[in-house]
N, CA, C and O atoms as CSV, one atom per row, in Angstrom:
chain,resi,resn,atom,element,x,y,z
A,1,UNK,N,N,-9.393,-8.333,-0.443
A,1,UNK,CA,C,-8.053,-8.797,-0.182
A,1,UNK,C,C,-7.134,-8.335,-1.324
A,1,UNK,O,O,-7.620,-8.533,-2.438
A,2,UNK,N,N,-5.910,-7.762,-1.306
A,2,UNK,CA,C,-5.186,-7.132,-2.095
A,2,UNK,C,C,-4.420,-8.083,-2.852
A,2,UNK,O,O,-3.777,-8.844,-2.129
A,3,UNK,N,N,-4.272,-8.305,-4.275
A,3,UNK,CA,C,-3.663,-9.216,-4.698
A,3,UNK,C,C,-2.139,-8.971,-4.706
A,3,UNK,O,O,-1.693,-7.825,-4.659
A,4,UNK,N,N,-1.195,-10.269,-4.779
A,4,UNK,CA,C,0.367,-10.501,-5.142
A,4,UNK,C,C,0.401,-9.625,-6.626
A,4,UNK,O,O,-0.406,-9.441,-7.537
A,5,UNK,N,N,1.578,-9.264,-6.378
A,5,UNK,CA,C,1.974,-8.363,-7.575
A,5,UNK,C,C,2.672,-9.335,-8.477
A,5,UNK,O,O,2.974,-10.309,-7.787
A,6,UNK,N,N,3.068,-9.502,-9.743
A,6,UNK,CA,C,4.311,-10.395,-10.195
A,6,UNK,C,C,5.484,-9.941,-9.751
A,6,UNK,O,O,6.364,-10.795,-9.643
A,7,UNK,N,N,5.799,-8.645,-9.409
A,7,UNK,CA,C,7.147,-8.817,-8.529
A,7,UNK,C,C,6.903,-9.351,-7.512
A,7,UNK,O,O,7.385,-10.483,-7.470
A,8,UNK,N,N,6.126,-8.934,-6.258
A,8,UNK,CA,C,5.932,-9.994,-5.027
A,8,UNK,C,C,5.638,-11.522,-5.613
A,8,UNK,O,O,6.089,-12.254,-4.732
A,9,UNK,N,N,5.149,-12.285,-6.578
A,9,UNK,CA,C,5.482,-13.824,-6.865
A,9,UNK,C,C,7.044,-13.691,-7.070
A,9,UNK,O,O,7.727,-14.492,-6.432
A,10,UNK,N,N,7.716,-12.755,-7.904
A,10,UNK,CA,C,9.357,-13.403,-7.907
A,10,UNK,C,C,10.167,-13.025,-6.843
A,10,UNK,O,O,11.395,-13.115,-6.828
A,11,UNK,N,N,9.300,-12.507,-5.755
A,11,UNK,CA,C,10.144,-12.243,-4.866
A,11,UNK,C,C,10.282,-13.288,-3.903
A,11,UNK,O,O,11.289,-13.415,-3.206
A,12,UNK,N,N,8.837,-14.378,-3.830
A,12,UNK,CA,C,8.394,-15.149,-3.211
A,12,UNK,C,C,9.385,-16.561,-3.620
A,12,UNK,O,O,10.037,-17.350,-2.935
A,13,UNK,N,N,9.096,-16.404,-5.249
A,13,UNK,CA,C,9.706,-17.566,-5.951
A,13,UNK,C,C,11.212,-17.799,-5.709
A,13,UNK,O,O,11.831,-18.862,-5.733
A,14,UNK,N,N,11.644,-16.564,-5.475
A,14,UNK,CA,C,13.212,-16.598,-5.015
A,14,UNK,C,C,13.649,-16.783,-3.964
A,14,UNK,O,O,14.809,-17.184,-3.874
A,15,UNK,N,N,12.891,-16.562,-2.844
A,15,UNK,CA,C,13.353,-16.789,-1.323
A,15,UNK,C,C,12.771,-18.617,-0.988
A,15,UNK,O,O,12.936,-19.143,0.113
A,16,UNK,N,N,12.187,-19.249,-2.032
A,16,UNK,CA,C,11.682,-20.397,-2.044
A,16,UNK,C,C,13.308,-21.415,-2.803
A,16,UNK,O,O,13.839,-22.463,-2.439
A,17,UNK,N,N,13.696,-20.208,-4.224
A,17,UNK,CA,C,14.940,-20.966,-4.593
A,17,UNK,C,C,15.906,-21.191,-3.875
A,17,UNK,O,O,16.705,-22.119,-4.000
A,18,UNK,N,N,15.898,-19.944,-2.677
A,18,UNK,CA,C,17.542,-19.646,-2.608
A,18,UNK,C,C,17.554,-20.831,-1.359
A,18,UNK,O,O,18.508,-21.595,-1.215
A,19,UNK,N,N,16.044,-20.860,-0.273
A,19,UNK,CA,C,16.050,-21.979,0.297
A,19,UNK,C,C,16.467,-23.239,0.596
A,19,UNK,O,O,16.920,-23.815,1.585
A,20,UNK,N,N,16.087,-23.611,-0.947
A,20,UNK,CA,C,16.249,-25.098,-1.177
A,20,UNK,C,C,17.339,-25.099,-1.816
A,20,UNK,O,O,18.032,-26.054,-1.464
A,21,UNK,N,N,18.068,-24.130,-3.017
A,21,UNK,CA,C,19.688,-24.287,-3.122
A,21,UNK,C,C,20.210,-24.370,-1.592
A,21,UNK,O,O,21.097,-25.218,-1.497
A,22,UNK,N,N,20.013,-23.950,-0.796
A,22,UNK,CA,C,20.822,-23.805,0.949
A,22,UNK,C,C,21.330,-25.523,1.079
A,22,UNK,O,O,22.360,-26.190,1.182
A,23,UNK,N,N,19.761,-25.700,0.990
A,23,UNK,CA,C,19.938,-26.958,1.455
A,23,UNK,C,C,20.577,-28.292,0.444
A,23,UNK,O,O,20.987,-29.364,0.890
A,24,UNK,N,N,20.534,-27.950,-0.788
A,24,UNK,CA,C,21.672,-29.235,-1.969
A,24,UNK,C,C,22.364,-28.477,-2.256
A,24,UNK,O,O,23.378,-29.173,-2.305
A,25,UNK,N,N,22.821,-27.080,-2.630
A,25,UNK,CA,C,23.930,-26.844,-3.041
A,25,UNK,C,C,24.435,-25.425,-2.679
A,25,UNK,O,O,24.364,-24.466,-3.447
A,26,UNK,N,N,24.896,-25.396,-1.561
A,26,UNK,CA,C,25.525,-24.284,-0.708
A,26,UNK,C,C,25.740,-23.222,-1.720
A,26,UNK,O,O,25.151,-22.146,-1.618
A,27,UNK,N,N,26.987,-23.610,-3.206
A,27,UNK,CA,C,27.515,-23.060,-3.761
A,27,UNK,C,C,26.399,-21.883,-4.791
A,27,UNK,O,O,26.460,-20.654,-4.747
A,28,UNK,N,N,25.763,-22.438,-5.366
A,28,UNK,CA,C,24.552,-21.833,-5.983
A,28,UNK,C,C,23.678,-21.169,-5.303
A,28,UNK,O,O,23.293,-20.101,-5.779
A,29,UNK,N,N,23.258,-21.530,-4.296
A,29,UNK,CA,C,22.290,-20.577,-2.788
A,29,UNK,C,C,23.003,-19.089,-2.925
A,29,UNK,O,O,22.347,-18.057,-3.066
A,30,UNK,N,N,24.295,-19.132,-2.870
A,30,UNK,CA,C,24.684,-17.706,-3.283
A,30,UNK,C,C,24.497,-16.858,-4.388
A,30,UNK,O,O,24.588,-15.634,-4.303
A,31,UNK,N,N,24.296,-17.331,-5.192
A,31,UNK,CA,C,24.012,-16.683,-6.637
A,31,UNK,C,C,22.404,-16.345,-6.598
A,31,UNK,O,O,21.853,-15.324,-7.008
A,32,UNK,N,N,21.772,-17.584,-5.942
A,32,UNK,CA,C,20.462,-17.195,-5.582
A,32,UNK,C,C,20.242,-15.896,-4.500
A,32,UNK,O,O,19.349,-15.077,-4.715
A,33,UNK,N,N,20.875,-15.816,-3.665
A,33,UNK,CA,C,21.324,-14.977,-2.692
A,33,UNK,C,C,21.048,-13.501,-3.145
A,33,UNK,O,O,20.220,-12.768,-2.604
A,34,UNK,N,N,21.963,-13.109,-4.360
A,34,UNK,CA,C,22.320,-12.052,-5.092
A,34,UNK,C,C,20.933,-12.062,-5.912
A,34,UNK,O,O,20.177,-11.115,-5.696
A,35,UNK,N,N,20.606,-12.864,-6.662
A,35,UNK,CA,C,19.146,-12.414,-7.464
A,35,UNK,C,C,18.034,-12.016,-6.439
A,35,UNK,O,O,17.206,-11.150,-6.724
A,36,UNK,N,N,18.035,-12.536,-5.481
A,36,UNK,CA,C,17.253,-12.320,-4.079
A,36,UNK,C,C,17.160,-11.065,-3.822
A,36,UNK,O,O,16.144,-10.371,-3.841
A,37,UNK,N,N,18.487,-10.698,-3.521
A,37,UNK,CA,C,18.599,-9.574,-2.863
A,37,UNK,C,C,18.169,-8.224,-4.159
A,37,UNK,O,O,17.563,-7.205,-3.827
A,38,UNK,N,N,18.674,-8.528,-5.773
A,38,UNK,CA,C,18.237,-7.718,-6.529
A,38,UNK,C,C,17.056,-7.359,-6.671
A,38,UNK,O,O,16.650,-6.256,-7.039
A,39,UNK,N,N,16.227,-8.640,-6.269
A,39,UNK,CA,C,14.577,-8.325,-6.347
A,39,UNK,C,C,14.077,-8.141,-5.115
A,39,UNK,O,O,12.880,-8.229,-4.841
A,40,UNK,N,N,15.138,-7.833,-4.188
A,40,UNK,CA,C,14.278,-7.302,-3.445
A,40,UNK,C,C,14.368,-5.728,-3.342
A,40,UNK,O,O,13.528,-4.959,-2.874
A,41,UNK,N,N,15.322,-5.506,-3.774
A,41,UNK,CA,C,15.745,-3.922,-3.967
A,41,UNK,C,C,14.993,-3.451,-5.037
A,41,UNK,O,O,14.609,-2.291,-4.884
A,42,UNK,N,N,14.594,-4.109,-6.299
A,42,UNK,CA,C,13.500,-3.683,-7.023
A,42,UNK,C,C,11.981,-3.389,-6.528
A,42,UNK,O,O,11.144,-2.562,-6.891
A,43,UNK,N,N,11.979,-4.283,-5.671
A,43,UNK,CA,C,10.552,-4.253,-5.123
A,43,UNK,C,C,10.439,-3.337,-3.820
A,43,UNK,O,O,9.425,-3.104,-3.163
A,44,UNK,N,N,11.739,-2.881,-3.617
A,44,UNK,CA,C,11.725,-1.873,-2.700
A,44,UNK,C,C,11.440,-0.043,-3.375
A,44,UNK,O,O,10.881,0.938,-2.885
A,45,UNK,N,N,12.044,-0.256,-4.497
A,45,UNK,CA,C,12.351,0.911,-5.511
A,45,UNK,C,C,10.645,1.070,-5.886
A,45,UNK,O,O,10.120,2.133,-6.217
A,46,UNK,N,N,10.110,0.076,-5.781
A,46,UNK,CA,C,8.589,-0.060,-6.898
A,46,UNK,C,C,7.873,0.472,-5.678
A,46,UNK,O,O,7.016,1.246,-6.103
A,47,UNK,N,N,7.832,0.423,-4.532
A,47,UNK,CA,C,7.348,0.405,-3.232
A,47,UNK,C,C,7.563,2.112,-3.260
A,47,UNK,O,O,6.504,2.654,-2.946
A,48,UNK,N,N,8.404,2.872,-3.485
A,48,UNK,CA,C,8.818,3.892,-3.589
A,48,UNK,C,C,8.169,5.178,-4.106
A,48,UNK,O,O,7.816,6.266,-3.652
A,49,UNK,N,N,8.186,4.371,-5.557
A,49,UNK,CA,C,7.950,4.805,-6.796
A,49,UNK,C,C,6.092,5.429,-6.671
A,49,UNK,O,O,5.438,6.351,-7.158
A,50,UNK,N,N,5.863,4.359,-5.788
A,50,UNK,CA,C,4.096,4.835,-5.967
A,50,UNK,C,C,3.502,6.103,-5.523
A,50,UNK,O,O,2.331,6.408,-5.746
A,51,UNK,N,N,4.347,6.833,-4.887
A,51,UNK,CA,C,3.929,8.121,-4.497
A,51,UNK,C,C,4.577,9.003,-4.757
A,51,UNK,O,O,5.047,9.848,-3.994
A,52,UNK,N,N,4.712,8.873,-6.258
A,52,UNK,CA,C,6.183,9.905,-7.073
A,52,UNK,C,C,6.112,11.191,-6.637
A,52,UNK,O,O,7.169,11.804,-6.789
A,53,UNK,N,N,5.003,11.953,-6.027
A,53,UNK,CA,C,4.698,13.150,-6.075
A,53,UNK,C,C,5.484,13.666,-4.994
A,53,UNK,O,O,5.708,14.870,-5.116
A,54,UNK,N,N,6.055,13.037,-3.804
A,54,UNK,CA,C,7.516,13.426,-3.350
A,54,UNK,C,C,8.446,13.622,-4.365
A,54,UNK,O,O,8.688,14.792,-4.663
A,55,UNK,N,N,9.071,12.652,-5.014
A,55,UNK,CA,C,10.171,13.048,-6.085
A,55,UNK,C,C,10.219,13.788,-7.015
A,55,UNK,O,O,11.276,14.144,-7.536
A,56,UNK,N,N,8.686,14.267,-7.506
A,56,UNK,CA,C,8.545,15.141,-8.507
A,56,UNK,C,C,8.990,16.276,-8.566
A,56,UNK,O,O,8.050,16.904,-8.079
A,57,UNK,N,N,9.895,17.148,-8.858
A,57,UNK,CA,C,10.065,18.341,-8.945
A,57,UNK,C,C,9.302,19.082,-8.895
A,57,UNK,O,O,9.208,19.818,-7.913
A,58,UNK,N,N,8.170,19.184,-10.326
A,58,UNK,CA,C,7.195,20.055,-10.490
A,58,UNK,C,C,5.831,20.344,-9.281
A,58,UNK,O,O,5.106,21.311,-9.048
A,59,UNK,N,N,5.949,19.079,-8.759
A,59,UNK,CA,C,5.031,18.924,-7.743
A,59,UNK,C,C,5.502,19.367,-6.223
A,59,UNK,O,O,4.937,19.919,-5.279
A,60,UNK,N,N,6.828,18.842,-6.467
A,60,UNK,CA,C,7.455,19.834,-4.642
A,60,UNK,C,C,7.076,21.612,-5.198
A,60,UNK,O,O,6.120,22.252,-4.761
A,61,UNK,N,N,7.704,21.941,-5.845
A,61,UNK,CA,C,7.798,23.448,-6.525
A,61,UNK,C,C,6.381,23.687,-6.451
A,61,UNK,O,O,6.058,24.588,-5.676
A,62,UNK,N,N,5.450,23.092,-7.073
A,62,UNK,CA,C,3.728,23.851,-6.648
A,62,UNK,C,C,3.243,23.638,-5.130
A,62,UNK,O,O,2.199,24.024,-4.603
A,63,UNK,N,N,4.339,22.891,-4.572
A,63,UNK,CA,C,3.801,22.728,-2.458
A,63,UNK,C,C,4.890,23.966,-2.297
A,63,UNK,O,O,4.673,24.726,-1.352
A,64,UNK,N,N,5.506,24.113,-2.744
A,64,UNK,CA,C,6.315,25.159,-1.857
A,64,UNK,C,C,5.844,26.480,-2.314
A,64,UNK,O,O,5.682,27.244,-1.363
A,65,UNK,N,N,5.621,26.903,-3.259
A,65,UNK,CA,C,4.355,28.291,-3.807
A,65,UNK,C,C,2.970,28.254,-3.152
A,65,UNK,O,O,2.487,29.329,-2.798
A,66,UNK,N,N,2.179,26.944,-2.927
A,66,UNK,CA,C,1.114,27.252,-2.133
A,66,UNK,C,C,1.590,27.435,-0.518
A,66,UNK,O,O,0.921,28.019,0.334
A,67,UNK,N,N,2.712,26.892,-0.335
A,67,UNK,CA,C,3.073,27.417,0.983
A,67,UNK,C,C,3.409,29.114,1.293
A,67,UNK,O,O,3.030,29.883,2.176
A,68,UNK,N,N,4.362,29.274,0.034
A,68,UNK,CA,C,4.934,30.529,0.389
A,68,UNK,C,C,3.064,31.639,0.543
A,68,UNK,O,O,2.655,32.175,1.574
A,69,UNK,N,N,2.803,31.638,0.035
A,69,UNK,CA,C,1.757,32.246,-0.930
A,69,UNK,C,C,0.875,32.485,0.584
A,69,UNK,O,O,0.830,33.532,1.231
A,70,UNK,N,N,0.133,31.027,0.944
A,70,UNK,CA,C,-0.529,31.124,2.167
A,70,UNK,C,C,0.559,31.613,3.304
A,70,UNK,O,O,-0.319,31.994,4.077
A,71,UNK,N,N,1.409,31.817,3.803
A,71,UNK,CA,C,2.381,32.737,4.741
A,71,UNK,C,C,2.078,34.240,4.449
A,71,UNK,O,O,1.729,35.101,5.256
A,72,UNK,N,N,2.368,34.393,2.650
A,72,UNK,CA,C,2.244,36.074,2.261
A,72,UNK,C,C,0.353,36.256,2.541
A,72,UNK,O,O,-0.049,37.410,2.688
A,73,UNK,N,N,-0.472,35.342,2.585
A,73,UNK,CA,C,-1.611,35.627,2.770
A,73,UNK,C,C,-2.599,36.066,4.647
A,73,UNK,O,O,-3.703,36.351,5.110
A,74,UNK,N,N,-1.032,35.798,5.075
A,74,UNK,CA,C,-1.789,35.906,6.499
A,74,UNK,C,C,-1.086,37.095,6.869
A,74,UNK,O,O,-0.409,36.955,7.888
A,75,UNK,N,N,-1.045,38.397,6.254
A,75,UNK,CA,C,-0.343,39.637,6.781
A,75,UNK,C,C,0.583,40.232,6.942
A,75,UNK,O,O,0.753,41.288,7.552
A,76,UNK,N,N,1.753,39.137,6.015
A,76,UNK,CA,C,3.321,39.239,6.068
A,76,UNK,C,C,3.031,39.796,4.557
A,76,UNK,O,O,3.823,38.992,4.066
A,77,UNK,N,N,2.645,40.366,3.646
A,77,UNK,CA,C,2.834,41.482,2.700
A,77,UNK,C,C,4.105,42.215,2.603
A,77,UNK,O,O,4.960,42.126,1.722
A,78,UNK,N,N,4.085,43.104,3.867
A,78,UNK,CA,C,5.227,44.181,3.166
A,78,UNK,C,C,6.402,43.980,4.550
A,78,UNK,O,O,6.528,44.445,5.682
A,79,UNK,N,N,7.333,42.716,3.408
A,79,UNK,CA,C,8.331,42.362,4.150
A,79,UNK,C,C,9.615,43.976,4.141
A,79,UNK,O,O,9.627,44.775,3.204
A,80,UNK,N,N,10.351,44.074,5.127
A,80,UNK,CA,C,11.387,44.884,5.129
A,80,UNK,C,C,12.423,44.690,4.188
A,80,UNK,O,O,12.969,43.597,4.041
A,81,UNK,N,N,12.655,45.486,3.683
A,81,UNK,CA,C,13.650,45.242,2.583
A,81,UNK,C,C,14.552,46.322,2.411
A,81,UNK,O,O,15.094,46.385,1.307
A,82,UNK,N,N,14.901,47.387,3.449
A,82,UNK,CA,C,15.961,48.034,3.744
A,82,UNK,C,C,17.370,47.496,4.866
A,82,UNK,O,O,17.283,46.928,5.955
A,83,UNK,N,N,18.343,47.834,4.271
A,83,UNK,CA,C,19.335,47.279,4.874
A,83,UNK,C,C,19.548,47.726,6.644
A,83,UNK,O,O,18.906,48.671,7.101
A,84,UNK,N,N,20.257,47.134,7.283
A,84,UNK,CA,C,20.380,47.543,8.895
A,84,UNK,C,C,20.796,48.988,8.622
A,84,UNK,O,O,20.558,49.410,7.490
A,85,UNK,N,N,21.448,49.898,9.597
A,85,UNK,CA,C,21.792,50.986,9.881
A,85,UNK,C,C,23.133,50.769,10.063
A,85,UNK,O,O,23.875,51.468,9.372
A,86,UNK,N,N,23.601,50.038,10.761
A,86,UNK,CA,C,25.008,49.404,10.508
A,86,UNK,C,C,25.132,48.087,10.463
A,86,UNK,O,O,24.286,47.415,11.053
A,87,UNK,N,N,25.892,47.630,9.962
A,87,UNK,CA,C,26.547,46.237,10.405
A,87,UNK,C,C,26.757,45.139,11.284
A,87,UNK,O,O,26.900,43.921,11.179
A,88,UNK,N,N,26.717,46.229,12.438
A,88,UNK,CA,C,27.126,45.265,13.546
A,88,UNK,C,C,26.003,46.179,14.266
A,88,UNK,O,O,26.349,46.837,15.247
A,89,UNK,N,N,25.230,46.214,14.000
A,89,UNK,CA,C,23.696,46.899,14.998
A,89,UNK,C,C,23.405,45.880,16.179
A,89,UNK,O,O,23.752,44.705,16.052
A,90,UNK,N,N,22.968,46.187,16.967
A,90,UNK,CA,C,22.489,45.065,17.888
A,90,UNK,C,C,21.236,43.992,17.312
A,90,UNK,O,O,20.627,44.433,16.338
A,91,UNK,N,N,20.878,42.879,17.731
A,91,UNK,CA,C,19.391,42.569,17.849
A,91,UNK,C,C,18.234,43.291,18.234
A,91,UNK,O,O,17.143,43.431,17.682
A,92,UNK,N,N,18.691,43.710,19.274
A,92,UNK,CA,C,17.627,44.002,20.737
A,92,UNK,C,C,17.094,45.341,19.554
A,92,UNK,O,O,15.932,45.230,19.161
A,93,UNK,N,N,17.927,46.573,19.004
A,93,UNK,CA,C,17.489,47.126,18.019
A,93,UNK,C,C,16.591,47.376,16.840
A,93,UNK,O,O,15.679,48.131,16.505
A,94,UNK,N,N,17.375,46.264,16.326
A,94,UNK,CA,C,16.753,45.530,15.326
A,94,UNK,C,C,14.603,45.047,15.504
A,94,UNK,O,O,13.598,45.020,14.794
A,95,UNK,N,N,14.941,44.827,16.662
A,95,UNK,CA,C,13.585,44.071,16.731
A,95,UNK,C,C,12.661,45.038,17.225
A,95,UNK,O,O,11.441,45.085,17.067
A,96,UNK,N,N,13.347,45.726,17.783
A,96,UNK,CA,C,12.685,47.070,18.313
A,96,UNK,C,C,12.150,48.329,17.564
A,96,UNK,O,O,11.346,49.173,17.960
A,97,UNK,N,N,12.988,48.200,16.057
A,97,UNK,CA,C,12.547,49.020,14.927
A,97,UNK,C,C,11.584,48.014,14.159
A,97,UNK,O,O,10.871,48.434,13.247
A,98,UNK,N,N,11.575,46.655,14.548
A,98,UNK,CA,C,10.668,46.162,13.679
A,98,UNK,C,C,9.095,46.097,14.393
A,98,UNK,O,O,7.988,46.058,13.854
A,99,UNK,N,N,9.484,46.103,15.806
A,99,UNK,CA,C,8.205,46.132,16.255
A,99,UNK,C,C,7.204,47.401,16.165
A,99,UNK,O,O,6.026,47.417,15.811
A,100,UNK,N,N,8.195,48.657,16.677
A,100,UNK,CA,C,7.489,50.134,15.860
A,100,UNK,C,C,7.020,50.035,14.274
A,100,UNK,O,O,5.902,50.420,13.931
A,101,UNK,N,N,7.817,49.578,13.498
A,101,UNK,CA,C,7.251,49.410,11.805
A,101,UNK,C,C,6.219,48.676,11.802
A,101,UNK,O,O,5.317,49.113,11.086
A,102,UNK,N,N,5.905,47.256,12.593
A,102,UNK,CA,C,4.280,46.494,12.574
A,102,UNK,C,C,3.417,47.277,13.518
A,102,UNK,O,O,2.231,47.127,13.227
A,103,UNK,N,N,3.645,48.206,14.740
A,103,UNK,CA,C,2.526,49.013,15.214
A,103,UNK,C,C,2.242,47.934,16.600
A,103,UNK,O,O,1.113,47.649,16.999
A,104,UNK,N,N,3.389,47.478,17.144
A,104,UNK,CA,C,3.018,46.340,18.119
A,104,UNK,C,C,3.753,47.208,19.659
A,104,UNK,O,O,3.745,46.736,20.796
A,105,UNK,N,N,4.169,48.172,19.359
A,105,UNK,CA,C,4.660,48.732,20.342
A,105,UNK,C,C,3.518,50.284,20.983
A,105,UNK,O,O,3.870,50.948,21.958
């Protein structure tokens, strides 16, 4: 069974305060309200936080190199890297010189 965290007890402890302020003192339930809601946005942030390796920079940047890498590994090597013939060339062209350059025609 997974234990309560001490943020989940003050998150618990607070929705227990803001409760019972509701019920003797309307005015204060709100202030409880606001600490409530802060811990719960903390405990949302912490909830977050546990699988940093989304947010990581260094770690997106080494998924996107083993991606690129395995793409260049399945036969896409020698991408085209000469410009069109004109500008406004067609598609239908285009794809048609690329299919003679891979040997699919």
């Amino acid at each position: 069974m997974p234990r309560v965290t001490p943020l989940g007890w003050a998150l618990v402890a607070a929705i227990v305060a803001t409760v019972l302020l509701a019920l003797v003192a309307p005015g204060a339930a709100l202030v409880a309200a606001v600490v409530l809601a802060l811990i719960a946005m903390a405990a949302a942030a912490d909830g977050f936080t546990r699988n940093a390796g989304w947010f990581d920079v260094g770690t997106a940047s080494d998924r996107k190199r083993e991606a690129l890498s395995h793409r260049l590994k399945l036969g896409r090597r020698r991408w085209e890297n000469t410009a069109p013939d004109h500008a406004d060339e067609p598609a239908d062209v285009i794809w048609a010189r690329e299919r003679e350059r891979r040997g699919l025609r």
